[in-house]
N, C-alpha and C positions, 0 to 999 in steps of 0.2 A: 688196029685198035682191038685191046682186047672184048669179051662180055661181058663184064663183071665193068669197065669202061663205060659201054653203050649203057648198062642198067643206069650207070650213075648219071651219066647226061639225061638221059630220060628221066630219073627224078627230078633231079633242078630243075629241068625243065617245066615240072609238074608243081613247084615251088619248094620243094628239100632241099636242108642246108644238110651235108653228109661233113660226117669224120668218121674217121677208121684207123685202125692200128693192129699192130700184132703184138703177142704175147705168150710167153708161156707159161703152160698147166703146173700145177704142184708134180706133175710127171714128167716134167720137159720137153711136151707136145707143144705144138706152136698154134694158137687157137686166135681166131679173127674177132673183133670186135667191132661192128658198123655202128653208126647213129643216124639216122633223119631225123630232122626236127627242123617246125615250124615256128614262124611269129605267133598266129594265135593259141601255143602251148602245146599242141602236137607232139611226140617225140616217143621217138618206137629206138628201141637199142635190140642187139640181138647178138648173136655168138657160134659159131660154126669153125669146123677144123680147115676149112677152106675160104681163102678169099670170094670166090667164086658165088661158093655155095651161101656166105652171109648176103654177100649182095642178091640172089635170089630169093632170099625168105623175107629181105627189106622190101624187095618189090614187091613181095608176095602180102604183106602184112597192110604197108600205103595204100594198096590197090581195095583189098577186104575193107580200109579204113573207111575207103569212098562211098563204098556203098552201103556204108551203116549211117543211118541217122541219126543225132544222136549231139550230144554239147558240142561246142568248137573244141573244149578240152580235153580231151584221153589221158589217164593216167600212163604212162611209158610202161611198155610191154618190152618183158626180154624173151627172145625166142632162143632154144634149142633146135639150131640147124643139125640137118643129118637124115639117115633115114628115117627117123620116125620125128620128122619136123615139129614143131606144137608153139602154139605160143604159151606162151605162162603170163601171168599177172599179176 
């Protein structure tokens, strides 16, 4: 099993419904696109040049989600995976 795998079972597990796909840039780079998203409105998207690496900033971003308090609904964040990871808003 890969990691990018185990992250994904670990979310569902954590109640994330995930889709993902690839694509490529206006340069013909092959750039990943993840989603979690929940029933009570949740839904975090993100984008990284790596499968890998999306599914770690989804973990990354869930996890930070947890321990904000805060409405059941979050406007969807798209993050810039890579070195200088970030989410945007």
């Amino acid at each position: 099993m890969k990691y990018w795998e185990i992250i994904a079972r670990n979310l569902k597990k954590r109640g994330w419904r995930l889709d993902y796909v690839s694509a490529l840039d206006s340069q013909g780079r092959t750039i990943w696109i993840a989603d979690a998203h929940r029933d009570d409105g949740r839904r975090f998207i993100v984008h990284a040049d790596e499968k890998l690496t999306a599914f770690l900033e989804l973990e990354r971003v869930t996890r930070e989600n947890l321990m904000i308090s805060g409405p059941a609904i979050q406007p969807a964040a798209t993050c810039s995976a890579g070195a200088s990871a970030e989410v945007c808003g």
